[in-house]
N, C-alpha and C positions, 0 to 999 in steps of 0.2 A: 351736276353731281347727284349720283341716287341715293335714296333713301340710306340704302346699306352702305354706304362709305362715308355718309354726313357722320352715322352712327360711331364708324370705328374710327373717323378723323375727331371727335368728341372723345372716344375714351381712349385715345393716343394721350391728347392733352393731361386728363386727369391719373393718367399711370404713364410716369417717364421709364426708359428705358433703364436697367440698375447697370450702371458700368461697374466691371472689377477691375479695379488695376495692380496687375501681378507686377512680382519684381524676383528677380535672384537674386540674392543678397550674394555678396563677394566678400573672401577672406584670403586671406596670404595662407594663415593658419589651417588646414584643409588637411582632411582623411577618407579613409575607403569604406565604402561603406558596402554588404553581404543584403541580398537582398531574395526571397525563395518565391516572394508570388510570380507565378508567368508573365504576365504584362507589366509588373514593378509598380510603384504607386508615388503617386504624388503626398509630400511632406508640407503642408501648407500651416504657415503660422497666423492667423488672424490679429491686429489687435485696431481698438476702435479708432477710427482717423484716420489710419495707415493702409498704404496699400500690402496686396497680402503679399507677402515672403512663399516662394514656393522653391525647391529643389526637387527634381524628378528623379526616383530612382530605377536603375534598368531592371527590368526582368530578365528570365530567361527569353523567351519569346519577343524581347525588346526589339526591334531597328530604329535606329538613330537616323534624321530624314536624309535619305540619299547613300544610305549605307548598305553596301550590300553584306557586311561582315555582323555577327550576333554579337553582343556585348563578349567579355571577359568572365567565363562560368567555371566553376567548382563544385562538387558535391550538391549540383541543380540549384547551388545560390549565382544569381548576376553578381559582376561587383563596377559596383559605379566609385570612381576615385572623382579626386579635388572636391569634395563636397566642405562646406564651411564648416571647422569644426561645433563654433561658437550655436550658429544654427541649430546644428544636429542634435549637441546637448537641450538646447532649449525645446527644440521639438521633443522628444525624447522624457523630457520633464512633464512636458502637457499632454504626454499620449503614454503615460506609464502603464494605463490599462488596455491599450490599442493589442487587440489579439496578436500581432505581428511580433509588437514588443515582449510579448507575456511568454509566446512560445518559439520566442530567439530565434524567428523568421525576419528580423531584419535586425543587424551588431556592424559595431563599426570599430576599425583600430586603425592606431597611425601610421601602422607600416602596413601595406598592399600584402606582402610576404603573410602576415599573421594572420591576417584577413581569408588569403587563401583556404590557408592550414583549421582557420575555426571553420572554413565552411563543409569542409572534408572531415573534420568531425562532429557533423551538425547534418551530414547527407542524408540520415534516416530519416528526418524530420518532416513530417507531413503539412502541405499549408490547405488542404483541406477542398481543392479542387484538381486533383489531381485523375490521370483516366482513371477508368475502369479494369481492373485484369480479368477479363471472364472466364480464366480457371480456376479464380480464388474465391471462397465465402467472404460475404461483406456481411460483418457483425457492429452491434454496439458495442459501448465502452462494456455492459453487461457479460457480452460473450453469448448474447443472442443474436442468431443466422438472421438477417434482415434478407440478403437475396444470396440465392446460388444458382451454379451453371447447370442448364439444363442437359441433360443426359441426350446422347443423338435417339435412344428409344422412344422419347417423347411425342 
């Protein structure tokens, strides 16, 4: 054994590997949940002991593995159904300041139907990576021109 692998067989032992152990929590009681970031985002509940509670919600740009079909979209929200509801409130309570929650880029209702309906009236809603249109001025919240399209005279 050389020098260099005595080394990292020595600090293998004194830093163990951290396992996570995810779980999906399962509920009878389940709703749909409206989701606007592109790739959708993981809902991860922590607490100490326990393994973590995770539900993935779809994006637009989601595929589910082996799917050739895009989730279920509205007004550029995904919507992910059967989510637990009990879950969702909880996550929900712990993340009340989570940009997503603040500017109603992720809501959830127990009927699929309503769900739709909010996210078609919630389609203006920007989540804040969205393209570029390079014939529009990009200003701040100020209404100062940060970048604009270059004229072909240029």
């Amino acid at each position: 054994m050389t020098a260099g692998n005595q080394v990292a067989a020595e600090r293998k032992k004194f830093q163990p590997k951290r396992q996570t152990h995810i779980e999906t929590p399962q509920s009878r009681n389940v709703i749909s949940v409206g989701c606007k970031y592109p790739n959708g985002i993981h809902l991860d509940i922590r607490e100490i002991g326990q393994p973590v509670q995770r539900v993935t919600l779809k994006g637009v740009n989601s595929l589910t593995a082996g799917a050739i079909i895009r989730p279920a979209m509205r007004g550029g929200f995904a919507i992910t159904d059967n989510v637990p509801k009990e879950f969702f409130e909880q996550w929900m309570k712990l993340n009340k300041h989570h940009p997503g929650v603040v500017n109603n880029l992720i809501f959830a209702h127990e009927q699929h139907a309503s769900v739709v309906d909010m996210a078609e009236d919630r389609s203006e809603l920007s989540h804040g990576v969205d393209p570029i249109d390079p014939s529009k001025k990009i200003m701040d919240a100020n209404g100062k021109v940060l970048l604009e399209s270059r004229k072909e005279d240029d």
